[in-house]
Backbone bond lengths (Angstrom), bond angles and torsions (degrees), N, CA, C in turn:
res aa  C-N    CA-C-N  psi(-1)  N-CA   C-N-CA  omega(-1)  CA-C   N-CA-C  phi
1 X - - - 1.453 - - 1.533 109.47 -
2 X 1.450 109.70 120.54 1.666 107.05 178.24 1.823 91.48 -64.21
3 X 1.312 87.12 175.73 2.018 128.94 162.78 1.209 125.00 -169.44
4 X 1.385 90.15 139.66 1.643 103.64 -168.07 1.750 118.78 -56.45
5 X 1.460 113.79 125.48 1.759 106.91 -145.35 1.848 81.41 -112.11
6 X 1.357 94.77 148.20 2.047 103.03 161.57 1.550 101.08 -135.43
7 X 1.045 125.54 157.70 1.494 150.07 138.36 1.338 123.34 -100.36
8 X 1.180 114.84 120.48 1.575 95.71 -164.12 2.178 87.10 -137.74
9 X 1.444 73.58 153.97 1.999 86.94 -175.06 1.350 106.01 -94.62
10 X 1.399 141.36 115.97 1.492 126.24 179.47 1.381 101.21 -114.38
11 X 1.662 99.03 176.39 1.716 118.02 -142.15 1.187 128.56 12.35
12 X 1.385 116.07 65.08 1.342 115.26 176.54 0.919 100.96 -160.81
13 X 1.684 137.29 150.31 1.569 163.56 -166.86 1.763 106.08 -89.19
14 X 1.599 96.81 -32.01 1.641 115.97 -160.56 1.575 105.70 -108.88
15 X 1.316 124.85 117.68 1.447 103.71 161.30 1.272 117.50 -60.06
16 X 1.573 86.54 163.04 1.630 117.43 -179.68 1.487 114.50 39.07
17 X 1.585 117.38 50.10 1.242 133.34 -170.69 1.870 98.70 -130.01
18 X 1.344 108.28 -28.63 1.317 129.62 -150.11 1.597 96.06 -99.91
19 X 1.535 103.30 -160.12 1.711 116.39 162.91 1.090 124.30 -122.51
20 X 1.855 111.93 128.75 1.227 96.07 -160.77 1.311 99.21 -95.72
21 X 1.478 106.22 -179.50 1.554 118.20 157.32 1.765 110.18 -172.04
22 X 1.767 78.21 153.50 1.892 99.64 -170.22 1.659 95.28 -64.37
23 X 1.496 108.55 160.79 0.909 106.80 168.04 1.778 103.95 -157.93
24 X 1.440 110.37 111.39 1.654 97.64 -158.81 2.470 74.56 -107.07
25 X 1.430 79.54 142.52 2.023 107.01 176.25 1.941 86.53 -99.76
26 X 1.733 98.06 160.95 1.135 106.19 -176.49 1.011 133.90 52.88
27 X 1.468 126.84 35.62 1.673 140.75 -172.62 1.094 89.76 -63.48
28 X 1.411 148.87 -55.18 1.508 143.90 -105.25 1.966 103.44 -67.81
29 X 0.920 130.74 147.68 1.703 115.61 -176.79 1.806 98.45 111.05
30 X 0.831 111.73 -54.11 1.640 125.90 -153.15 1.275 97.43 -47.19
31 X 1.240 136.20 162.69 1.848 157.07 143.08 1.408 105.24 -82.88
32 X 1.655 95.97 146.34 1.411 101.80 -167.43 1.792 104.97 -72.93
33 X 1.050 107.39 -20.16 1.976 122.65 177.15 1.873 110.29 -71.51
34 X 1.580 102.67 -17.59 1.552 95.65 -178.28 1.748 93.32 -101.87
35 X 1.228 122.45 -20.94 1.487 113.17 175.14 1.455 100.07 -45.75
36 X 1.716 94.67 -89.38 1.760 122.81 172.66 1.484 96.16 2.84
37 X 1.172 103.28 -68.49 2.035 112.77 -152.88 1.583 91.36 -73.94
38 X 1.186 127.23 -30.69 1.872 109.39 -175.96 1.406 103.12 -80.51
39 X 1.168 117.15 -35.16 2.119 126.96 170.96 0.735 90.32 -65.03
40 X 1.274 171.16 -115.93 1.418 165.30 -61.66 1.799 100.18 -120.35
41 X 1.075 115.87 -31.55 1.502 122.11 -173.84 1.871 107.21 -95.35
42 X 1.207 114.12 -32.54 1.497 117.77 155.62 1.635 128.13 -46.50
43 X 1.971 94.53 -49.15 1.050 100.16 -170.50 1.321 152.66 54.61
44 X 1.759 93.31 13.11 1.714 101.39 163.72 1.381 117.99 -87.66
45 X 1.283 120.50 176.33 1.424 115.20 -158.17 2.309 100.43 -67.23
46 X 1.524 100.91 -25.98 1.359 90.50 151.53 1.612 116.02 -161.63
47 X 1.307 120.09 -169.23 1.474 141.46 -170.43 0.948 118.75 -133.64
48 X 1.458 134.40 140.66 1.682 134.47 179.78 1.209 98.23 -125.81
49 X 1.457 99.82 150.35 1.653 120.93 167.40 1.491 110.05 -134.48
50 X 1.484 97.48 109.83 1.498 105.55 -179.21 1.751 123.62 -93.55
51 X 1.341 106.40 111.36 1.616 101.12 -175.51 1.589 92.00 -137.27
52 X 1.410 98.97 173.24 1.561 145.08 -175.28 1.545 94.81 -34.56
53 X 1.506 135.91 132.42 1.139 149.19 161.44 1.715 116.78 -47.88
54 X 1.109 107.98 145.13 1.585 98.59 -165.44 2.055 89.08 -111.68
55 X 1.315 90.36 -28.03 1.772 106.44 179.72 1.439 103.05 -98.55
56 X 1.658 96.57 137.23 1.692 105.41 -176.13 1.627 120.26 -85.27
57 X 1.668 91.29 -0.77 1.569 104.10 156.02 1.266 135.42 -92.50
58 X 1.571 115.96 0.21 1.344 111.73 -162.81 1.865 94.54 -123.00
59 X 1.472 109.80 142.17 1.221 112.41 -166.30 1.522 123.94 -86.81
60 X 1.768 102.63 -8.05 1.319 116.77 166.21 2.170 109.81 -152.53
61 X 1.050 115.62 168.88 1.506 115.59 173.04 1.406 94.94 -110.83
62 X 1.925 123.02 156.01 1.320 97.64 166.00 1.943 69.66 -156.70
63 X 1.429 101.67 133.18 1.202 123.26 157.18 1.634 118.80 -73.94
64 X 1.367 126.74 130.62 1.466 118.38 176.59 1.760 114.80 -116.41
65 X 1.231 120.71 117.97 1.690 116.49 168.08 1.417 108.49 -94.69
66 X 1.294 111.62 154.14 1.660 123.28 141.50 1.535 102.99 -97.08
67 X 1.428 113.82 172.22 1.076 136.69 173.94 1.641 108.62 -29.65
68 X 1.622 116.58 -52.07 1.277 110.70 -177.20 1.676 108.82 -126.55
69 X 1.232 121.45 20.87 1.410 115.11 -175.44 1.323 121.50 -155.86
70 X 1.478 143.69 149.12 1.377 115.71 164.88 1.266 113.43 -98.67
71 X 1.460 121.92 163.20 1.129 138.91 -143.36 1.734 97.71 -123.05
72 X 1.376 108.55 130.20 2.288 93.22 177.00 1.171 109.29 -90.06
73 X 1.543 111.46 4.41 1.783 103.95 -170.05 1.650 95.81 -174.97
74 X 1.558 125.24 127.45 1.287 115.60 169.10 1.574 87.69 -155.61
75 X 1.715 116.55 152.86 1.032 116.71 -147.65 1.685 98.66 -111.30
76 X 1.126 129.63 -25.46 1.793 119.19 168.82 1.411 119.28 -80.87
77 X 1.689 108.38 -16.64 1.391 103.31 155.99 1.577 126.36 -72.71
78 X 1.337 123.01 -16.56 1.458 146.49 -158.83 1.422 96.04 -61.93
79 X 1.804 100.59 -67.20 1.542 136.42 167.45 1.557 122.14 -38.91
80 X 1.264 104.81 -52.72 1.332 126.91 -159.11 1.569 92.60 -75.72
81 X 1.106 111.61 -58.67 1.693 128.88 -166.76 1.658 112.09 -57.55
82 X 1.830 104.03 -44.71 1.374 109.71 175.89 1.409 115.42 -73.03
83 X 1.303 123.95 -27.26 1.199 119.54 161.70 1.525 132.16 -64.29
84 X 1.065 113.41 -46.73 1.926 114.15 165.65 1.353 99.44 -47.03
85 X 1.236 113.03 -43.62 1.878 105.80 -147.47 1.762 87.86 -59.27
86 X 1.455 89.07 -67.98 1.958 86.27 -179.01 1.192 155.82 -45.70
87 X 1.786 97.02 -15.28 1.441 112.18 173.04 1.522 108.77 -92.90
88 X 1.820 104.20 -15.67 1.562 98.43 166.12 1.172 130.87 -98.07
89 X 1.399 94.16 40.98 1.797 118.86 -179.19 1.643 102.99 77.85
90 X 1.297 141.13 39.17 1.253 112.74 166.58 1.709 102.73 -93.50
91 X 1.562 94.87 168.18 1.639 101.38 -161.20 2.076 97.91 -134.44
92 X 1.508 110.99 116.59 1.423 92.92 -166.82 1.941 94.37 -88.77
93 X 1.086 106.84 170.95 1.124 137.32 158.56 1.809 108.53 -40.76
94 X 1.292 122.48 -40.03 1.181 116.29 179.41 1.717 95.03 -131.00
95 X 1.526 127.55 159.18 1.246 121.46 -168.09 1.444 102.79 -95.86
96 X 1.353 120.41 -29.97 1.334 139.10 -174.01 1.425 117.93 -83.49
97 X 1.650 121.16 -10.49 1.837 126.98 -168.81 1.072 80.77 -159.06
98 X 1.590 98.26 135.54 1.650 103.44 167.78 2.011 92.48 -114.09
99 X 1.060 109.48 169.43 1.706 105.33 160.93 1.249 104.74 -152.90
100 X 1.727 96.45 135.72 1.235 128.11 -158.37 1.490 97.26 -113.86
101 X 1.990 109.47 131.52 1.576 98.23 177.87 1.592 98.27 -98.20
102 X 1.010 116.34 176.94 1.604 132.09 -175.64 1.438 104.51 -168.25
103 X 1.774 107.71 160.33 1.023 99.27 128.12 1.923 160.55 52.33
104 X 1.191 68.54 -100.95 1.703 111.65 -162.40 1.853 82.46 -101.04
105 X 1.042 138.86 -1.33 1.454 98.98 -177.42 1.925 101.69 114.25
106 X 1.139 115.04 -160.48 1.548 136.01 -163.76 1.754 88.14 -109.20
107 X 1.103 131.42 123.15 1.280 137.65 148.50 1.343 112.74 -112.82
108 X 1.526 111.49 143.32 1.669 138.73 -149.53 1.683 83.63 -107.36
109 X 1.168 86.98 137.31 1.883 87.04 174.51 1.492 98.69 -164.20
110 X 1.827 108.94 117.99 1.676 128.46 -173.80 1.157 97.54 -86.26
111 X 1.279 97.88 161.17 1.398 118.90 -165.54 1.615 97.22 -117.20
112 X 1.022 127.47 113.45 1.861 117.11 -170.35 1.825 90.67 -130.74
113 X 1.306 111.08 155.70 1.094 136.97 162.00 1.605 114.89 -43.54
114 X 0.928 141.20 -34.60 1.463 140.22 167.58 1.692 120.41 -122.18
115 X 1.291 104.64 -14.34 1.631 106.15 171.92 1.873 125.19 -154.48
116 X 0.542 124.93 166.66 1.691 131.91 168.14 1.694 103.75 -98.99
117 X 1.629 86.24 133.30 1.457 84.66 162.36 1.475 93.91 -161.22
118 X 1.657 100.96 147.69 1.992 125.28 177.48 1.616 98.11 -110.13
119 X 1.684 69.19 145.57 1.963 116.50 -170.02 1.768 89.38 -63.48
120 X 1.379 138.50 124.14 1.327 129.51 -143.72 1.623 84.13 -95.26
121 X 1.516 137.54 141.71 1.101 152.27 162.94 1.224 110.34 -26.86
122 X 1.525 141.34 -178.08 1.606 156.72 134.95 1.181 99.94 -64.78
123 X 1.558 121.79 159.45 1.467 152.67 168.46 1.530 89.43 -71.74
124 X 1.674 104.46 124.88 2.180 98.07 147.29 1.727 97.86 -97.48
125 X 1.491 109.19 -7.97 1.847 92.12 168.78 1.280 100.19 -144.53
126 X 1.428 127.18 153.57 1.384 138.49 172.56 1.709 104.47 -139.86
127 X 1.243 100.62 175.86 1.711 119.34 166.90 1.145 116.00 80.48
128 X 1.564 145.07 -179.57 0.877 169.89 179.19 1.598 122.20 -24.63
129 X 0.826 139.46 128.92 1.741 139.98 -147.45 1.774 103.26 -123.60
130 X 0.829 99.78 90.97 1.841 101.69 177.18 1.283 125.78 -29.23
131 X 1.007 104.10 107.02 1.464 134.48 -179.30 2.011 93.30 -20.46
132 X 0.849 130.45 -58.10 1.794 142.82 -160.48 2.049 86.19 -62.10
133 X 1.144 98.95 -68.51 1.491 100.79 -172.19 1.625 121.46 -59.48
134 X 1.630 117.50 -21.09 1.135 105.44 173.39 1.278 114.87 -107.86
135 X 1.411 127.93 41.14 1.154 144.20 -175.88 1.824 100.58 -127.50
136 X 1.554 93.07 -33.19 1.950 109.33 -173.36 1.841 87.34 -75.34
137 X 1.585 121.28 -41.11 1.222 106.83 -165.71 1.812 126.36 -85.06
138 X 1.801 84.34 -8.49 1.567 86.01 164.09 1.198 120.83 -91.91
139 X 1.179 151.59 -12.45 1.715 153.61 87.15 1.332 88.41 12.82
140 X 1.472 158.47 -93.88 1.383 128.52 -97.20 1.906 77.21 -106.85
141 X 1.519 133.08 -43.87 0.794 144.04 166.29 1.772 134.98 -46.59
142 X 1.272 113.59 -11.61 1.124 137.95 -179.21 1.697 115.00 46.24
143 X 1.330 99.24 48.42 1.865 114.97 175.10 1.022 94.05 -125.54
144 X 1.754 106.60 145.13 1.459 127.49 155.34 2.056 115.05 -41.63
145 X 1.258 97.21 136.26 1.921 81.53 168.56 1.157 128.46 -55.79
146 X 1.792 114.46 -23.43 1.391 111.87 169.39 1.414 123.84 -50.17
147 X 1.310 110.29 -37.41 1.531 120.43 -174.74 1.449 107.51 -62.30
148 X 1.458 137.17 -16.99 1.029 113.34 179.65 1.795 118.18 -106.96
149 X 1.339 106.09 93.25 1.365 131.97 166.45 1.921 100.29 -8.64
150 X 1.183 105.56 -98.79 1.690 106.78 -175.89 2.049 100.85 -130.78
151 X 1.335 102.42 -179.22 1.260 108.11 -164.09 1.500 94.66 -147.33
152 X 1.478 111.70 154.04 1.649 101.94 -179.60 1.394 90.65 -154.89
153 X 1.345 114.35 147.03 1.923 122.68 165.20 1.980 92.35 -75.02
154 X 1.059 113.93 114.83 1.341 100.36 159.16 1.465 104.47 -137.00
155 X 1.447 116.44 101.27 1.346 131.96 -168.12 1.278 107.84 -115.92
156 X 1.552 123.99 92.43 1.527 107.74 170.66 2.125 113.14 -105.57
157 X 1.002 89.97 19.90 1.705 95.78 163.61 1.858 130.08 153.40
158 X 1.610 89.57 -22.98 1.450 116.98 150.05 1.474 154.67 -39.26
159 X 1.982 74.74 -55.00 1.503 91.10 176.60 1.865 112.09 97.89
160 X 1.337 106.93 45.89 1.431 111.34 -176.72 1.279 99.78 -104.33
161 X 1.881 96.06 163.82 1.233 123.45 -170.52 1.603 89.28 -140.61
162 X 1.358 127.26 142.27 1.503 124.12 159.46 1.558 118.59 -135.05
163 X 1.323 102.48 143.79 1.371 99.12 -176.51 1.762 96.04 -143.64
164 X 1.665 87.67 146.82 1.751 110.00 -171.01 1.207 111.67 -76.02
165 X 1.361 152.69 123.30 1.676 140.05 155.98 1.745 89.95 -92.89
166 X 1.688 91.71 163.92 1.477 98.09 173.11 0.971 139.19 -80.64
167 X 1.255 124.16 14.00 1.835 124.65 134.40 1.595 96.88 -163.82
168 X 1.687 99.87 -164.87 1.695 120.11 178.35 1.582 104.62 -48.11
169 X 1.309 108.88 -52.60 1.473 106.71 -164.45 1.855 110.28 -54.95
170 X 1.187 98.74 -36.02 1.557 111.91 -163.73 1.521 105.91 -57.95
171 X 1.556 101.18 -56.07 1.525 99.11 155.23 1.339 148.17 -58.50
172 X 1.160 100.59 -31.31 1.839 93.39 -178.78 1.789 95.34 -99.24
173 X 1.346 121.28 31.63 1.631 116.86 155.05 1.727 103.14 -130.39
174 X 1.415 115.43 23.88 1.712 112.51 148.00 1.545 108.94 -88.10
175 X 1.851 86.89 120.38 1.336 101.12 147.22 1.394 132.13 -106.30
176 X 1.119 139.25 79.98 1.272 148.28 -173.37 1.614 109.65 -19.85
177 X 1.450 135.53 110.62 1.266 149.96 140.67 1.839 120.55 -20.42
178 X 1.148 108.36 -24.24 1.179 127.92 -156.87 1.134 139.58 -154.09
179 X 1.377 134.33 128.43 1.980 102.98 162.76 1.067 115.65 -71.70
180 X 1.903 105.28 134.60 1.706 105.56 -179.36 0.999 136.13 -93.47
181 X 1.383 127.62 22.83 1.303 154.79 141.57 1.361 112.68 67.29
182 X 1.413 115.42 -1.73 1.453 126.05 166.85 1.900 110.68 -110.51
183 X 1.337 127.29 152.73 1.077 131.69 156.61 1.364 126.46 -64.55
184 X 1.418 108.04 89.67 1.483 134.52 -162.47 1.321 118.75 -101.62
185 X 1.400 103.71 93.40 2.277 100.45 151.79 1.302 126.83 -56.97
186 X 1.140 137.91 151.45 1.484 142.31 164.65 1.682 98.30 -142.87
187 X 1.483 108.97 114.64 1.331 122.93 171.55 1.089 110.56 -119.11
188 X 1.612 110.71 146.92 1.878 111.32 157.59 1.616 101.26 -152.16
189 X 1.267 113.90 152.54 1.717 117.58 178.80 1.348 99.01 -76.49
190 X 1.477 91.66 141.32 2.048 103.82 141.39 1.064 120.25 -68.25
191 X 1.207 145.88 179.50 1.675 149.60 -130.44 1.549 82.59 -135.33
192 X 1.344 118.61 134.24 1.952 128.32 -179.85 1.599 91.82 -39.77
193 X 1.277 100.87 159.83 1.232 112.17 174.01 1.467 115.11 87.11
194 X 1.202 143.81 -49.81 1.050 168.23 -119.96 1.553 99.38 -84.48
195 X 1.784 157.64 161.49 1.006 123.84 174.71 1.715 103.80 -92.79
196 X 1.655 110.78 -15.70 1.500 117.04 160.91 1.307 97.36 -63.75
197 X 1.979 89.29 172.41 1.783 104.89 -179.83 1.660 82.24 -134.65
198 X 1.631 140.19 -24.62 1.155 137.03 -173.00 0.734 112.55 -163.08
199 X 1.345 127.39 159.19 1.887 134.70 168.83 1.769 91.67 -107.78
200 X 1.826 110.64 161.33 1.218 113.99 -154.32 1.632 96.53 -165.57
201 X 1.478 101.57 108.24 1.991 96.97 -172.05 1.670 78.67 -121.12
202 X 0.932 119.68 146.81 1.429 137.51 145.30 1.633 125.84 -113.12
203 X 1.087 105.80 130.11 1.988 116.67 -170.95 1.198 60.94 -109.95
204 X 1.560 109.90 143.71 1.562 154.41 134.35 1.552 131.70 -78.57
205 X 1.379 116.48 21.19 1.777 108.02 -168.81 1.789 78.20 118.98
206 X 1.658 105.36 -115.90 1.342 100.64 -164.29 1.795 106.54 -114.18
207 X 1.385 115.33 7.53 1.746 122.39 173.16 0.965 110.19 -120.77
208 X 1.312 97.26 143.17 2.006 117.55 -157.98 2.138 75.31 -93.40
209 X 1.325 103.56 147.35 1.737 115.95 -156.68 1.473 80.44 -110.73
210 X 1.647 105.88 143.15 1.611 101.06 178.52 1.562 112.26 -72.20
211 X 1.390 126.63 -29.24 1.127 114.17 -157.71 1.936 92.34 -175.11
212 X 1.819 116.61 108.96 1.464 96.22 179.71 1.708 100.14 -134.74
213 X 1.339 75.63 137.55 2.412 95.35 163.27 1.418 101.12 -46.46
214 X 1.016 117.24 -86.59 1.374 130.99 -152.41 1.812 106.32 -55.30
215 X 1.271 118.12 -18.36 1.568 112.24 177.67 1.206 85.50 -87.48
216 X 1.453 147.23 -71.90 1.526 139.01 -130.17 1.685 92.09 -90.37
217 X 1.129 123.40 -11.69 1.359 115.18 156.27 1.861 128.45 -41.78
218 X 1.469 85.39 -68.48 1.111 103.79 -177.98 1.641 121.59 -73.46
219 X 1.131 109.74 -34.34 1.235 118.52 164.05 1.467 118.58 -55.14
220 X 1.842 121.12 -43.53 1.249 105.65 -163.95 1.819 79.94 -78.85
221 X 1.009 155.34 -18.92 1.379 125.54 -177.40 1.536 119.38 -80.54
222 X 1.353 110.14 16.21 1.435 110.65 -173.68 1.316 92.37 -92.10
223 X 1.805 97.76 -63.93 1.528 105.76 -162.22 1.655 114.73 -81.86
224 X 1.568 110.53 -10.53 1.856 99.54 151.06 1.195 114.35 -53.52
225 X 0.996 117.97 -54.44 1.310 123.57 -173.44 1.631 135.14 -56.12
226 X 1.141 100.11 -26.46 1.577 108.71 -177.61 1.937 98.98 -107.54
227 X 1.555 118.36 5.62 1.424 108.93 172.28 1.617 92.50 95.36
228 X 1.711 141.75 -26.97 1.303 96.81 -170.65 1.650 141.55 -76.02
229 X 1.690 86.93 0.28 1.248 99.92 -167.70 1.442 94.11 -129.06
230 X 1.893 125.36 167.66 1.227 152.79 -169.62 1.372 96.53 -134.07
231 X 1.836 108.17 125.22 1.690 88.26 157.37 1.927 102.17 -114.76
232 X 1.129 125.17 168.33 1.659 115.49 -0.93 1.413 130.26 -64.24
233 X 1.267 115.85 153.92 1.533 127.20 170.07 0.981 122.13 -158.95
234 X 1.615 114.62 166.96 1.424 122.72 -172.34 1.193 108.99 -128.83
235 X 1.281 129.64 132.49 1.417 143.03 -146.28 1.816 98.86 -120.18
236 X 1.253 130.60 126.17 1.178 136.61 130.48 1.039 149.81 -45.73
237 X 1.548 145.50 94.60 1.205 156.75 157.89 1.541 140.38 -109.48
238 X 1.533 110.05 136.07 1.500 119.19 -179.42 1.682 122.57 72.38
239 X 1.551 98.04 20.89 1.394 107.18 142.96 0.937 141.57 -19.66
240 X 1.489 120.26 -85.04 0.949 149.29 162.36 1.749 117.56 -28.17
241 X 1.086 106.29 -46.49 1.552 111.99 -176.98 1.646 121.56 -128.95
242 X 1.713 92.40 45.35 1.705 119.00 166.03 1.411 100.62 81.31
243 X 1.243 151.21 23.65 1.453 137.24 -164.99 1.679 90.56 -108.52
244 X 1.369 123.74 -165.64 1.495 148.90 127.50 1.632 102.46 -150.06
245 X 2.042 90.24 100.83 1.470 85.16 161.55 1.676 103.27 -99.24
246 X 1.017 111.46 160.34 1.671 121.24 162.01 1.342 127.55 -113.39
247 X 1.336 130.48 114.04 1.390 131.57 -167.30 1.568 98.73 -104.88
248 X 1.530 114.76 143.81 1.402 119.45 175.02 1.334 117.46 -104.26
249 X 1.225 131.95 99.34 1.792 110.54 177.84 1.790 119.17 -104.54
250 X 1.136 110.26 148.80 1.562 112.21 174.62 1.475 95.69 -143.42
251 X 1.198 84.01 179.72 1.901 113.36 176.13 1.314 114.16 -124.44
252 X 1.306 114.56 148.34 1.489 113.79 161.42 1.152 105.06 -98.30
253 X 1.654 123.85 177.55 1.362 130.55 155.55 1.525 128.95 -37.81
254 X 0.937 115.40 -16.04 1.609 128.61 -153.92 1.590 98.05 -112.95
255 X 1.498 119.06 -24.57 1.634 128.84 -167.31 1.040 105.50 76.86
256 X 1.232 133.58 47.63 1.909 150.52 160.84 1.297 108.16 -70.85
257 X 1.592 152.07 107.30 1.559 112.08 -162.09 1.813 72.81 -120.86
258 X 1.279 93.05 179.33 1.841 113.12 -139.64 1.442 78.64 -140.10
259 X 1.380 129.85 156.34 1.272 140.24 -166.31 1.721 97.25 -169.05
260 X 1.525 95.36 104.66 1.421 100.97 -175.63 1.294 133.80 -133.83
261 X 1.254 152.09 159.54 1.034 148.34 -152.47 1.680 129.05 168.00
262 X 1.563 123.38 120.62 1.661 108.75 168.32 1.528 129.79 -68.10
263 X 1.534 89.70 147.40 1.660 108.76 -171.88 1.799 100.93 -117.38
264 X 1.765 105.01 143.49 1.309 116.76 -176.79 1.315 117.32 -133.95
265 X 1.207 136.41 103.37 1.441 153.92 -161.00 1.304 105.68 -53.74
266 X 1.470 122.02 73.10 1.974 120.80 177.08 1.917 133.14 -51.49
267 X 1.613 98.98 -33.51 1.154 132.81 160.06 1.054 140.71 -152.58
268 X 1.010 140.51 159.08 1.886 156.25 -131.61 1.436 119.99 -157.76
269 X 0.826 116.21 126.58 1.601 114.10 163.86 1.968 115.34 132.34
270 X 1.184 124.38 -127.79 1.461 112.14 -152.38 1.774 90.84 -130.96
271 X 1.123 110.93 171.82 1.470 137.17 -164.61 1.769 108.22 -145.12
272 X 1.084 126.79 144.69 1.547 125.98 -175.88 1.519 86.92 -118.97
273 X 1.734 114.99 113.26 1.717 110.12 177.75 1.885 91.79 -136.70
């Protein structure tokens, strides 16, 4: 049985600058073993399967894999996913919020004039990072421990860890010693003024990720929070390894932060599942 197939490029203005991801419409029918095997056979860092809402609030369901696992919440698929649905005619319930089930729950996702962006999830871990492990991660990172400014659990479904170097530069001149076998942030600010607010690499297990939602999510609520950062801002990603993604963050009144970014349709057409 064909289904209607997308590739879509996220945070980025430019194709194939961004991150991509599969995104097969009309999953509904499927086994959880024929997902697995089409994620795993794609082989981007992930895959969506978009079917029928299970919640009478949410305007679509979308299952997410990596290569070997599923995921309850990842944030360029979030993007990536809401965008196919709409260009393949889906129509939400409100024109301005779409809601996406997952996972993770109901995710809020605006509809803006130049980009999409989702209401960033809750933490399942926060706080303080054990002294043993962020000493293990400057080892895997090949920096002195001094270099790492502060460290935070910021896990909203992934499985992140983030840690500060002392600015942009610091980051985009780690070369990792190693694979770091944990789901790893590495942040540092640009200098005021700057039209960046941060640079932003994420290691995944053992691949540095071109560009992810769900880390700079969590991150901008660390470092809103503690004063180092102001939103609005614009976040840097995949530098380091030829990309420019661009992440958008704001706040609402309420401290809702919004994680946003454009998506560009790379390929089109059908899938045999």
């Amino acid at each position: 049985m064909t289904r209607r197939f997308r590739q879509v490029d996220v945070f980025t203005a430019v194709p194939l600058l961004g991150n991509p991801v599969a995104v097969v419409l009309d999953a509904d029918g499927l086994e959880d073993d024929a997902l697995q095997t089409f994620a795993r056979w794609t082989n981007l860092s992930e895959t969506t399967f978009v079917l029928a809402p299970g919640d009478a609030e949410a305007d679509y369901r979308v299952r997410i894999f990596t290569p070997s696992r599923e995921l309850p919440f990842a944030g360029h698929p979030t993007l990536g996913t809401c965008h196919a649905w709409l260009q393949a005619g889906g129509r939400p319930r409100d024109e301005r919020e779409i809601v996406q089930e997952c996972g993770a729950g109901l995710i809020r996702i605006r509809r803006g004039p130049e980009r999409l962006a989702f209401a960033a999830p809750p933490l399942i871990r926060s706080g303080a990072v054990e002294r043993e492990l962020v000493e293990r991660i400057a080892g895997m990172l090949g920096v002195a421990r001094e270099a790492i400014v502060d460290s935070q659990w910021v896990d909203n479904g992934p499985g992140w860890v983030a840690v500060l170097l002392e600015d942009a530069e610091a980051v985009l001149s780690v070369e990792p010693r190693q694979p770091v076998g944990i789901d790893l942030g590495v942040v540092g600010l640009y200098p005021p003024g700057h039209e960046l607010a941060i640079e932003v690499r994420a290691f995944d297990i053992n691949v540095e990720d071109p560009v992810t939602g769900s880390l700079n999510a969590s991150v901008a609520g660390w470092l809103l929070a503690n004063g180092r950062l102001e939103a609005p801002y614009v976040a840097s990603q995949g530098t380091a390894i030829g990309r420019r993604g661009r992440v958008h963050v704001s706040t609402d009144a309420d401290g809702t932060i919004w994680v946003g970014g454009q998506s560009i349709t790379c390929v089109e057409g059908e899938v045999r599942l």
